[in-house]
C-alpha positions as CSV (number, residue, x, y, z in Angstrom):
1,X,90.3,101.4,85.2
2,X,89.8,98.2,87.3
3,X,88.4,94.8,85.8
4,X,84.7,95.0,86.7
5,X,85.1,91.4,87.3
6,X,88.0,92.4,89.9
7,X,85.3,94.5,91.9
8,X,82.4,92.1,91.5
9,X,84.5,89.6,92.8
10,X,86.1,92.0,96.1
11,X,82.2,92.4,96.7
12,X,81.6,88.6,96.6
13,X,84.9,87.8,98.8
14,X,83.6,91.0,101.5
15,X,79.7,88.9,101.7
16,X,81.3,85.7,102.4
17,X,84.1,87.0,105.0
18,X,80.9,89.1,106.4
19,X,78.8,86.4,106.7
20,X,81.7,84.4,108.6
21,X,82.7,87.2,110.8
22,X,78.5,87.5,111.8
23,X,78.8,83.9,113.2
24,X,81.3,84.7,114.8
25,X,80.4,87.7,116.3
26,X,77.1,86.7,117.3
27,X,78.4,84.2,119.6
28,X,78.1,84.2,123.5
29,X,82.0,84.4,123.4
30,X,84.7,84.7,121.0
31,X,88.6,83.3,122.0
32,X,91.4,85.0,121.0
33,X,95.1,84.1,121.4
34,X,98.1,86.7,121.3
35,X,100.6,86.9,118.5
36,X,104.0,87.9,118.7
37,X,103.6,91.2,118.5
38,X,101.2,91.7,120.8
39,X,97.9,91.8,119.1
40,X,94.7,89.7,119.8
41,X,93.6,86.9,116.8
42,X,90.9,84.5,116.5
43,X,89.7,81.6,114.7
44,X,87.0,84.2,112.8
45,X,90.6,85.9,111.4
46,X,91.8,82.5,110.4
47,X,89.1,81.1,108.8
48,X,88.1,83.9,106.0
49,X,91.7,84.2,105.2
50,X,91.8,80.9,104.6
51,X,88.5,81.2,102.4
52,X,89.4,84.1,100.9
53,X,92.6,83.2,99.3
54,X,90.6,80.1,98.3
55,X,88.1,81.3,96.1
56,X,90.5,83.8,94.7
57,X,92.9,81.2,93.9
58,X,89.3,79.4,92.0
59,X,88.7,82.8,90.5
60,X,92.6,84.0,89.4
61,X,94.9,81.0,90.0
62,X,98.3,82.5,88.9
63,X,97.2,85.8,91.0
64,X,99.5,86.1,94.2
65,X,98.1,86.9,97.9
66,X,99.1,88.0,100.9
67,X,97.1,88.2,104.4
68,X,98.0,89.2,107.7
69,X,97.7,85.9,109.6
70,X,99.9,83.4,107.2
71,X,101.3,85.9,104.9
72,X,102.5,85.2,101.7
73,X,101.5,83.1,98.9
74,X,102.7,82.3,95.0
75,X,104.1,85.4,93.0
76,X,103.0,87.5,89.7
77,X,102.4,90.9,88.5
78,X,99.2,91.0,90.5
79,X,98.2,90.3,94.2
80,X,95.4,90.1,96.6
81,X,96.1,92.0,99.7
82,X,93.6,90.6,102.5
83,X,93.2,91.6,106.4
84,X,91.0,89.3,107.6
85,X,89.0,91.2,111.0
86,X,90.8,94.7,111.1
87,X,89.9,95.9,114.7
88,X,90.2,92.4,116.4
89,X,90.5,94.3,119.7
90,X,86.4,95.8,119.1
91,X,86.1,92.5,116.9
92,X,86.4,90.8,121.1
93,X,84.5,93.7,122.6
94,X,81.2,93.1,121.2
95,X,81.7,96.6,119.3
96,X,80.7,97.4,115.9
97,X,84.2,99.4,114.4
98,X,85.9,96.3,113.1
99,X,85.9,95.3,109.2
100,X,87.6,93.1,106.4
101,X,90.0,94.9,103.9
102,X,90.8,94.0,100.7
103,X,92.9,95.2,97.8
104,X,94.3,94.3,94.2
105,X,97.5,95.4,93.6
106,X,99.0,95.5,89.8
107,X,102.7,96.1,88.8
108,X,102.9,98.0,92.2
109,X,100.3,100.1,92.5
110,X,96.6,99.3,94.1
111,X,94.1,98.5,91.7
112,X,91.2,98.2,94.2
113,X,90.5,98.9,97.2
114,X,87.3,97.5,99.6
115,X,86.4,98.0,103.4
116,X,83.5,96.0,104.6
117,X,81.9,96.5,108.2
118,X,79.0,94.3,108.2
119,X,78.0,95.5,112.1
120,X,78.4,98.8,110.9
121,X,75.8,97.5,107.7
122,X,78.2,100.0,105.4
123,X,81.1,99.1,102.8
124,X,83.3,101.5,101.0
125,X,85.6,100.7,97.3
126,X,87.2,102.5,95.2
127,X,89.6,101.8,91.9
128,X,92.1,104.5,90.1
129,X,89.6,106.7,87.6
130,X,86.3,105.6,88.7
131,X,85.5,107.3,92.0
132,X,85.3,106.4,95.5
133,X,81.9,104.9,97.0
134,X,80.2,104.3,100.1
135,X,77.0,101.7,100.0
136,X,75.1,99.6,102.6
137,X,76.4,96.0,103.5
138,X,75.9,93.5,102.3
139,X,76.0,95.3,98.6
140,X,72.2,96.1,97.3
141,X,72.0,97.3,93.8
142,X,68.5,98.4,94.4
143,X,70.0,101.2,96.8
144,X,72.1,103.5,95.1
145,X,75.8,104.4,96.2
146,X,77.1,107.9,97.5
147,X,80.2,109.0,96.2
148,X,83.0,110.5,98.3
149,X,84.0,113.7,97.5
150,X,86.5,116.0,99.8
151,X,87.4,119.4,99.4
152,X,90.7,121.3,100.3
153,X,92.6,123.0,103.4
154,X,94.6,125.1,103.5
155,X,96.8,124.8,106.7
156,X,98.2,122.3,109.0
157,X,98.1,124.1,111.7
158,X,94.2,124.6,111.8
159,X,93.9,120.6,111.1
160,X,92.7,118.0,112.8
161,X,94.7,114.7,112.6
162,X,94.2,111.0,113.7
163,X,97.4,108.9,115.0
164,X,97.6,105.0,115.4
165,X,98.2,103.3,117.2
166,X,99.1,104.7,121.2
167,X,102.3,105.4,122.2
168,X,103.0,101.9,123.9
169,X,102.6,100.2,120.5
170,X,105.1,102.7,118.8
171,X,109.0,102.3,119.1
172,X,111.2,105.2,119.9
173,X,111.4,107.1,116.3
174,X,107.8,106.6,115.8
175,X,107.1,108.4,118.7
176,X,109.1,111.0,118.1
177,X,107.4,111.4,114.6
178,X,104.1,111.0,116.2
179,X,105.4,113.7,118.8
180,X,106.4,116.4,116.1
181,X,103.3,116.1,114.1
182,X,101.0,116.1,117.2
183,X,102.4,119.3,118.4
184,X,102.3,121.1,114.9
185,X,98.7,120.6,114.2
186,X,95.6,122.1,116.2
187,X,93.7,119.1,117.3
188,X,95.2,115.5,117.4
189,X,92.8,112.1,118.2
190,X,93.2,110.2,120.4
191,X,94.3,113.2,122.8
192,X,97.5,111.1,124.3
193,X,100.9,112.3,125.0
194,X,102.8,110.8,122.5
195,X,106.2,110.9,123.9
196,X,105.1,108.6,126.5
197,X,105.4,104.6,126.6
198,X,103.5,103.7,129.3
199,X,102.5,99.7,128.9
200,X,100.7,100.4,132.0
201,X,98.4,102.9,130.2
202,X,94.3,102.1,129.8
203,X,94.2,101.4,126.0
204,X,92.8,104.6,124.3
205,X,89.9,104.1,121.3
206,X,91.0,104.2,118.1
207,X,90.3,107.9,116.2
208,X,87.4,105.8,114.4
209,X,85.4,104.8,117.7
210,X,82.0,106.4,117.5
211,X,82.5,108.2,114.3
212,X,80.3,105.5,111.9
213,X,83.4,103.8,110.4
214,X,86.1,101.4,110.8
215,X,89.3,102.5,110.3
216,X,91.1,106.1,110.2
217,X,91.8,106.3,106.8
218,X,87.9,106.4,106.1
219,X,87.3,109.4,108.4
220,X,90.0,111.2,105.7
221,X,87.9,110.1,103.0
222,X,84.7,111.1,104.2
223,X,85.6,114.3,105.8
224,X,85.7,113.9,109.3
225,X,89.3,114.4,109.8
226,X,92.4,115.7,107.8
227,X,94.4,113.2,107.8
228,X,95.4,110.3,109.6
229,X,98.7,108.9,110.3
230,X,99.2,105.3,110.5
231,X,102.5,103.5,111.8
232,X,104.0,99.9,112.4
233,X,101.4,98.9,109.8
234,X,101.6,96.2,107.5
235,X,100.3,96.2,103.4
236,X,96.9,94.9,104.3
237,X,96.2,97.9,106.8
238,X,97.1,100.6,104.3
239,X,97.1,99.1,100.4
240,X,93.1,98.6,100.9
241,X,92.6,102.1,102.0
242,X,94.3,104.2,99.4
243,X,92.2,104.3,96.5
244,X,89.9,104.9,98.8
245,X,90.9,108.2,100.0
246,X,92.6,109.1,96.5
247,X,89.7,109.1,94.7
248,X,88.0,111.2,96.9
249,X,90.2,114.1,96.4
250,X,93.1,113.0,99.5
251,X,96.1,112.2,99.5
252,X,98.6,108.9,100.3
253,X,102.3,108.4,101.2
254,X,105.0,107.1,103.5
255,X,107.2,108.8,105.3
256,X,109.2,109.7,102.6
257,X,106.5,110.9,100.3
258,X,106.5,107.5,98.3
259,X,103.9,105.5,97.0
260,X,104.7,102.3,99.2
261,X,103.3,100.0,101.3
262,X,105.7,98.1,102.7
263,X,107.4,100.7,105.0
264,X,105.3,100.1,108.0
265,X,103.9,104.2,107.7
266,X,101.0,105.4,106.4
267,X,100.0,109.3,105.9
268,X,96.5,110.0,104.5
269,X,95.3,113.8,103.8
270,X,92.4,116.0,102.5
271,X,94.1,117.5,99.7
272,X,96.6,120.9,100.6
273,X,97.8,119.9,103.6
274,X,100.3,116.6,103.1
275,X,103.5,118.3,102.3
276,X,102.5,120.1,105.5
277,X,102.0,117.6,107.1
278,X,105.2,115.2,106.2
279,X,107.1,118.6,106.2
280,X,106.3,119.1,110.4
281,X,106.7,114.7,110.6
282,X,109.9,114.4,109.3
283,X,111.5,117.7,110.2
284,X,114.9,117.5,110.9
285,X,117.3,119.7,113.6
């Protein structure tokens, strides 16, 4: 089981990168500047990376950490795993789906996991062994927490799975993944044509927009979709997310059907259906 002190802290870290992102987002207008590949960032991104890797290195100085916007830092058996605003794109919009993921990993394997959408007034955590949580944001012990419990399906074919992100982001074998599993399940979100690459496109929503939480992963854990496939992702997109949907009942893997997150591919799944799932992603001939 996790450190209490890990998760008091993950809840401490998610109130102050909340209360930064707030400022931010409150403001008449937010600049953003385009990285290299492609995606929007902003000084409210910078900023509680930089804080946040602070007051853990106060907290656990011989931890390591790694974050999305200036990546790596120090080395150890255990590290801090930190995307800043995940959902800069709705972060710009002046829409609510955008949040702050954090994990712990330990000798390889996630330790904790926390989601925090402060304009969405909702967090979720989880750790291996003690279940996985939803609450109000910023956390309130006065109101209690609702545990996330999912139960099983039976086939693939009947399922309803989220894909990120749109064809134009993907290269040529991630489409061709997305592709296979779009057409072997019943219902896919967003609707796209995935074997398409069409930079000329209008951006689709994400497969969280309107559903009440922030990332795709979540709608796995709480029962809104079967699973979700994530690709060209990087460890702070998926590591936060996994204990998350594990100890709700679902499922996590790559591509392969390893416990990584370093291979840029994320599959997430209510329990019974992800060897169904990889099976009709991977297929071969």
């Amino acid at each position: 089981m996790t450190d209490p002190a890990d998760l008091e802290l993950a809840h401490s870290l998610a109130d102050r990168a909340d209360a930064i992102a707030r400022r931010y987002f409150s403001a008449t207008a937010v600049e953003s500047r385009t990285k290299s590949d492609g995606s929007p960032v902003t000084d409210a991104d910078q900023e509680i990376e930089i804080v946040l890797r602070s007051l853990i290195r106060k907290e656990y100085p011989d931890d390591a950490f790694i974050g999305e916007e200036f990546g790596a830092h120090g080395h150890g058996r255990r590290r801090w795993i930190i995307d800043a605003i995940d959902g800069t794109a709705s972060f710009l919009a002046g829409e609510p789906e955008w949040s702050t993921l954090i994990a712990v990993e330990e000798d390889s394997h996630i330790s904790l996991g926390m989601v925090s959408a402060p304009a969405l007034g909702r967090r979720w955590w989880a750790s291996p062994d003690s279940g996985s949580w939803t609450g109000p944001c910023p956390s309130n012990p006065a109101t209690p927490a609702d545990r996330l419990a999912l139960t099983e399906a039976a086939s693939a074919q009947n399922a309803t799975v989220g894909i990120w992100p749109p064809p134009s982001r993907l290269n040529h074998q991630e489409r061709v993944v997305a592709t296979r599993l779009a057409q072997g399940v019943a219902q896919v979100r967003p609707p796209l044509d995935w074997t398409a690459a069409d930079p000329t496109a209008p951006a689709p929503r994400k497969p969280s927009a309107g559903s009440g939480t922030c990332h795709g992963a979540l709608l796995v854990a709480t029962g809104q979709l079967d699973a979700f496939l994530l690709l060209g992702a990087g460890p702070w997109d998926i590591a936060p997310l996994i204990p998350i949907v594990q100890e709700a009942g679902g499922t996590f893997s790559d591509l392969a059907g390893q416990y990584r997150t370093d291979t840029g591919a994320a599959l997430f799944a209510r329990p019974g259906l992800h060897q169904q799932l990889l099976d009709i992603a991977v297929a071969t001939g």
